[in-house]
C-alpha positions in Angstrom: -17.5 49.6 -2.9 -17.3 51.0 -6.2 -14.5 49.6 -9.4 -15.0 52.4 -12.2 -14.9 50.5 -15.4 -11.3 50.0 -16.8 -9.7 50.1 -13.3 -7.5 47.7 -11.9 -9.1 45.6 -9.3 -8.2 46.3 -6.0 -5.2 44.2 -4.0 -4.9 43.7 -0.5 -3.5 47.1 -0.3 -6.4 49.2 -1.1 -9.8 49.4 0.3 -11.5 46.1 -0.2 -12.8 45.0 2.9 -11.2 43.0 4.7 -13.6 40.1 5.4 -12.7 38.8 1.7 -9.1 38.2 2.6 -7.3 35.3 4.9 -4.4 34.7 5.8 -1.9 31.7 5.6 -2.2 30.7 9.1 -6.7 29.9 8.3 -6.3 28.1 5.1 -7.0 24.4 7.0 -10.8 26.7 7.7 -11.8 26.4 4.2 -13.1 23.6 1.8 -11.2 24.0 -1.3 -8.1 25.8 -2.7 -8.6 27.0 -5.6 -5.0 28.3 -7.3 -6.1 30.8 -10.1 -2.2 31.3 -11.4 -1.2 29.6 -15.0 -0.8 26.0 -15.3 2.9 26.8 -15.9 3.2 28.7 -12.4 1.3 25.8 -10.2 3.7 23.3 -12.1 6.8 25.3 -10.7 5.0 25.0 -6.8 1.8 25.2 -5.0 0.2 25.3 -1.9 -0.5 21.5 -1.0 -3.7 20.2 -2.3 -4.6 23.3 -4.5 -6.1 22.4 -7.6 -5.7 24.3 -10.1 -8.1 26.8 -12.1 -6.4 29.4 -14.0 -8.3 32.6 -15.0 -5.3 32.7 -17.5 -3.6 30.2 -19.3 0.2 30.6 -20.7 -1.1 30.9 -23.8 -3.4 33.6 -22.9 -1.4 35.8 -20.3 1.5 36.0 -23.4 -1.3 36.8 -25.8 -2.5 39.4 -23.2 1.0 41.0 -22.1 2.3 41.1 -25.8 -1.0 43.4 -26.5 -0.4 45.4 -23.4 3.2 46.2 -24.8 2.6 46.4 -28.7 -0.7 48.4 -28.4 -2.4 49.5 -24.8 -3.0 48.8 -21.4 -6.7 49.3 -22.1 -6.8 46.9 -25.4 -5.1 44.2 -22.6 -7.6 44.7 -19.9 -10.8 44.5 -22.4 -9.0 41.2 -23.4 -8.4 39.9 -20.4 -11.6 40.7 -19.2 -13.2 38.9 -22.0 -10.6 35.8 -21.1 -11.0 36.0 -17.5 -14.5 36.0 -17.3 -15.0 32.9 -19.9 -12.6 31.2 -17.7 -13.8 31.8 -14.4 -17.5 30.2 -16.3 -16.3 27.3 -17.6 -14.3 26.6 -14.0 -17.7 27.5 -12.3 -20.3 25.2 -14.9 -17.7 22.3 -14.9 -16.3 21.8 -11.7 -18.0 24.1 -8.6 -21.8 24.2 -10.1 -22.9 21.3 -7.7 -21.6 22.8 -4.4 -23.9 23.8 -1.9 -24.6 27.7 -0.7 -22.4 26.6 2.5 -19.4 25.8 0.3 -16.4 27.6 1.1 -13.4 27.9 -1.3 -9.8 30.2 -0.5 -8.8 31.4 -3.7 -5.0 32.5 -4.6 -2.8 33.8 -7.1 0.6 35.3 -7.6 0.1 38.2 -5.2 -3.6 38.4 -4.0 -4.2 40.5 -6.8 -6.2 41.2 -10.1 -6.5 37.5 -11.1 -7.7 36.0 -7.8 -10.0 39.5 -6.7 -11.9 38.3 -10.0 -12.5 35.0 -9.0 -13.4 35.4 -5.6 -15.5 38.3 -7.1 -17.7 36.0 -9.3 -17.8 33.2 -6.4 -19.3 35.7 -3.8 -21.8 37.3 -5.8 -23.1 33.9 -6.7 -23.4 33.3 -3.1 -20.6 31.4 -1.9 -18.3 32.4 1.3 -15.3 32.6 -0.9 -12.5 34.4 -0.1 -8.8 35.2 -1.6 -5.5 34.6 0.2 -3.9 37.5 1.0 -0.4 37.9 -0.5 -1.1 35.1 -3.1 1.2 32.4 -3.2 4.1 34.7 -2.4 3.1 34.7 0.8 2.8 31.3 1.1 6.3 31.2 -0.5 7.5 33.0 2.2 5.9 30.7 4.7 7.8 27.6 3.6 10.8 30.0 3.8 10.6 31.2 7.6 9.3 27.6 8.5 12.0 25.4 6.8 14.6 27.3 9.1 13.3 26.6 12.4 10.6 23.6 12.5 13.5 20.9 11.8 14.7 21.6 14.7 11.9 20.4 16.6 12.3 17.1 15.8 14.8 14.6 17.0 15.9 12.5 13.8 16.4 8.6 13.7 19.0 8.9 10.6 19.3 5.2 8.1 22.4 4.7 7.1 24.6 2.5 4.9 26.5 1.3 2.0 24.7 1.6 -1.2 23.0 -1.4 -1.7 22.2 -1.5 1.6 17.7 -0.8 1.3 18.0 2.0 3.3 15.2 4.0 1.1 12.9 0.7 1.2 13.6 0.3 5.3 11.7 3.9 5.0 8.9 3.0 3.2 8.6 -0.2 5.8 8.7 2.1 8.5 6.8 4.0 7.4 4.0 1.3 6.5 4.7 0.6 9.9 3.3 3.8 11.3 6.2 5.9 11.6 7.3 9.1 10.9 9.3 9.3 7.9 11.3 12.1 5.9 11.6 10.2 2.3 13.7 13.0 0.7 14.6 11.1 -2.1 11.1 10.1 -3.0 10.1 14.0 -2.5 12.9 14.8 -4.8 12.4 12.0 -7.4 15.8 10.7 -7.4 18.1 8.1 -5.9 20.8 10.5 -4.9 23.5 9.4 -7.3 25.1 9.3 -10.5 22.5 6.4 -11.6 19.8 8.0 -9.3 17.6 9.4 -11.8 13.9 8.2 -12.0 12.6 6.9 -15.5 10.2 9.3 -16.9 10.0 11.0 -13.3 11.9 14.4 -13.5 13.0 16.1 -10.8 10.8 19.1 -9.1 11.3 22.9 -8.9 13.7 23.3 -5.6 10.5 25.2 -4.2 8.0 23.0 -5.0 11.3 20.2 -2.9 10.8 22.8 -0.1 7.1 23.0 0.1 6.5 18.8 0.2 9.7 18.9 3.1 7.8 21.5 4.6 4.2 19.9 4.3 5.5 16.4 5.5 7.4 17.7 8.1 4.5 19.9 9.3 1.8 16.9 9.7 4.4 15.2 12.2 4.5 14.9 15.9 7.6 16.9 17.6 7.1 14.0 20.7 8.1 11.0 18.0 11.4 10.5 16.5 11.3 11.1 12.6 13.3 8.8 10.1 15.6 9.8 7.6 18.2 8.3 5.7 22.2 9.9 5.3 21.7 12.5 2.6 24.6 14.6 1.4 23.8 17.9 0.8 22.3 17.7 -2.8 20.0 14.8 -3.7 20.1 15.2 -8.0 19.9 18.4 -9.1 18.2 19.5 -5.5 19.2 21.1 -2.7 18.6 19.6 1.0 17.3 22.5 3.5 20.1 22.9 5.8 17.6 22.9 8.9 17.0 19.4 7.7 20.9 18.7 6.9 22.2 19.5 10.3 19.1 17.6 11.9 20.9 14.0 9.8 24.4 15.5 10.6 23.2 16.0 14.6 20.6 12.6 14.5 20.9 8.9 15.8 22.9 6.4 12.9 21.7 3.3 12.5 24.2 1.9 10.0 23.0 -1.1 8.4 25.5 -4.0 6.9 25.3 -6.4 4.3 26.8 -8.4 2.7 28.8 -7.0 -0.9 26.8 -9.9 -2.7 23.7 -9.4 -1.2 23.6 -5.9 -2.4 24.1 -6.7 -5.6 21.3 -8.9 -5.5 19.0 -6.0 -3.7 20.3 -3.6 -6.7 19.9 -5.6 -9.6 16.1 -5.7 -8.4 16.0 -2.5 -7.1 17.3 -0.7 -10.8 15.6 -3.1 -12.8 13.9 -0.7 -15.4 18.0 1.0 -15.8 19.2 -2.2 -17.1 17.3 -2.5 -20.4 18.0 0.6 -22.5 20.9 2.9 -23.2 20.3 5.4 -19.9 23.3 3.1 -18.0 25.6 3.2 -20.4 25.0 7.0 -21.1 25.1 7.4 -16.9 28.6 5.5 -17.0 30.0 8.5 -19.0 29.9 10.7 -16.2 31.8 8.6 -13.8 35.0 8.9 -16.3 36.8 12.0 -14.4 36.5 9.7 -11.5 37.4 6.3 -12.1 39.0 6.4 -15.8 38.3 5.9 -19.1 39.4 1.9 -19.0 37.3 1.2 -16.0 34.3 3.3 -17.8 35.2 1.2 -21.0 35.4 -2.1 -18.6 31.9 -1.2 -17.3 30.2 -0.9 -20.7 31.7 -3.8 -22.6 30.1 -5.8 -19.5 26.5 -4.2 -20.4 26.9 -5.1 -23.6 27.8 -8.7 -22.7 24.7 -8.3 -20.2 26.8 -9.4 -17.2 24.9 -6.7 -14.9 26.1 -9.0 -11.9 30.0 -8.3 -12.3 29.2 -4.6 -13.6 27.2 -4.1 -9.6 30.0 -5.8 -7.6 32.8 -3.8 -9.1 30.9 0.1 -8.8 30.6 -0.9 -5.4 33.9 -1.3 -4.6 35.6 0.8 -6.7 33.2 3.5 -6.8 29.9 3.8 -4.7 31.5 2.3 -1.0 34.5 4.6 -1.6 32.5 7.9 -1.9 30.2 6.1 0.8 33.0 6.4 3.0 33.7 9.8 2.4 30.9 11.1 2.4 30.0 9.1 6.0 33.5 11.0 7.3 32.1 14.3 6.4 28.3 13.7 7.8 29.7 12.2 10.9 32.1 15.6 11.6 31.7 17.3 14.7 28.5 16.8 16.5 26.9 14.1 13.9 26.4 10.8 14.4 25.6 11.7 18.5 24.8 8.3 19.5 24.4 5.2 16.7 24.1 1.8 16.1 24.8 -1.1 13.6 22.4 -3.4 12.5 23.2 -6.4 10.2 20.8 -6.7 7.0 21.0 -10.2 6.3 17.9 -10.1 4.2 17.2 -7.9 2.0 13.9 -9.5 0.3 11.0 -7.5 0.4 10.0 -9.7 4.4 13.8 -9.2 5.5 13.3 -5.4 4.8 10.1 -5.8 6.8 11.4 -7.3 9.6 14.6 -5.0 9.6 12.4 -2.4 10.3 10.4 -3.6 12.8 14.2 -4.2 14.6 14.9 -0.7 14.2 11.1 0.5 15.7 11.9 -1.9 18.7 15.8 -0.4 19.7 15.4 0.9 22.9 16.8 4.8 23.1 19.8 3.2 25.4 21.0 1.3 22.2 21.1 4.4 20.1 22.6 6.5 23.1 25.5 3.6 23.8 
């Protein structure tokens, strides 16, 4: 096929044949992913395990789209070219120069068009079998999309419940060190689910790039095995839950777990450690004013400053976090939720009790969940 110089290079809908395109569905075939979009773009989402080599930069595409606006679409391309091509060297010399003539890299950008056409361009007429992803990551986008409304409902979920406090996030780590299938939304969404949830130094994702690690966890599992989850409301943070996945917790197994109000304490003042040694409680404190009132609020933060963290715990649980737990539980548990459950008692909530708690929950037999 011939380009005439100062042509666009072709996308999926012209006449490039059609050996140097796959699709979605034969991405596992290849060796590497090789995402060719800005470092901006692969931050917002990604296919799993793409890494990232951008024939562009931010810096670069704004320098290149200002020029196409402010002077010509032919002053653009001859830059770009120039970029492109020193980019697609440097990527070749510093990271892809040892593979071996068999090697076998996909190749994607935005739409499957000009910036991952030049790639695979460069990487075939070396020698490699390299080929581009047709649709770009838009297609993958769409994927996630058509997948995340039916594929959690293929699984039957084992749903972790309880008062906060209660280790229900660290029961689904142990399961799933234990060999289990677990759905750790609030790890894939970097956040604890509350007003103090925020992670230090750990922001939230993009909602999409939320969707695609639901989607990619949920896609290695077995549809046969029961998959773990704890009671998430419909937002964790700033995200929002698929509601394949919601109605999958609201139509699950409960296991509730109990514990004691000082023993959760205990488990917290651990488990929020790194929130009780700088100025992010007192600031998070602020928010809860609407809800429980300015004295309690003031209450609350004369206790951090006297650093009696112990009384400050016991007294949001009662008067804030088991109340909205409560609520929250009568709203999950309407209509068909909650469809068989049972109540375990956590009466140790050290890293071994955890352990063994979850061992107890691997070994209920499906007549104690039904009952």
């Amino acid at each position: 096929m011939r380009i005439k110089m100062g042509s666009s290079l072709p996308g999926p809908s012209l006449s490039l044949a059609h050996h140097t395109f796959a699709t979605i569905a034969e991405r596992s075939g290849f060796d590497t992913l090789i995402d060719a979009r800005a470092p901006s773009e692969f931050a917002l989402d990604h296919i799993p395990g793409a890494i990232n080599c951008p024939v562009l930069n931010d810096a670069e595409r704004a320098q290149v789209g200002t020029l196409y606006k402010q002077v010509s679409p032919f002053a653009a391309r001859k830059l770009g070219a120039v970029l492109v091509a020193r980019n697609i060297a440097q990527h070749v010399e510093t990271l892809w120069s040892e593979q071996p003539r068999s090697w076998k890299p996909l190749v994607y950008c935005w739409r499957g068009g000009q910036r991952s056409g030049a790639f695979t361009h460069v990487l075939r007429e070396i020698g490699w079998g390299a080929m581009r992803l047709q649709g770009g990551y838009k297609s993958w986008r769409q994927h996630v999309i058509g997948a995340l409304q039916t594929l959690p409902q293929t699984f039957s979920y084992r749903v972790v419940a309880g008062p906060t406090g209660s280790g229900k996030t660290r029961v689904l780590e142990a399961l799933q060190r234990q060999g289990e299938q677990v759905l750790n939304l609030e790890a894939l969404a970097a956040h604890k689910g509350s007003v103090l949830g925020a992670m230090p130094n750990q922001p939230q994702p993009s909602q999409k790039m939320f969707e695609t690690q639901v989607y990619a966890a949920l896609a290695r599992y077995d549809p046969q095995r029961p998959v773990y989850v704890e009671s998430e409301s419909r937002r964790i943070g700033q995200l929002r839950v698929p509601q394949a996945v919601y109605e999958g917790i609201q139509a699950g197994q409960w296991i509730a777990l109990e514990a004691e109000v000082a023993q959760r304490v205990q488990f917290l003042l651990r488990d929020y450690d790194y929130l009780l040694h700088g100025p992010q409680l007192a600031q998070a404190l602020e928010r809860l004013t609407e809800l429980c009132g300015r004295a309690s609020v003031a209450r609350w933060q004369a206790m951090i400053a006297a650093g009696d963290f112990a009384t400050l715990v016991g007294e949001l649980l009662l008067q804030h976090y088991d109340l909205y737990y409560k609520r929250s539980l009568a709203q999950l548990q309407s209509g068909a939720a909650g469809a068989g459950s049972c109540v375990l008692v956590a009466d140790d909530l050290s890293p071994e009790g955890i352990e063994a708690l979850a061992r107890r929950i691997v070994q209920l037999a499906p007549a104690a969940l039904a009952a």
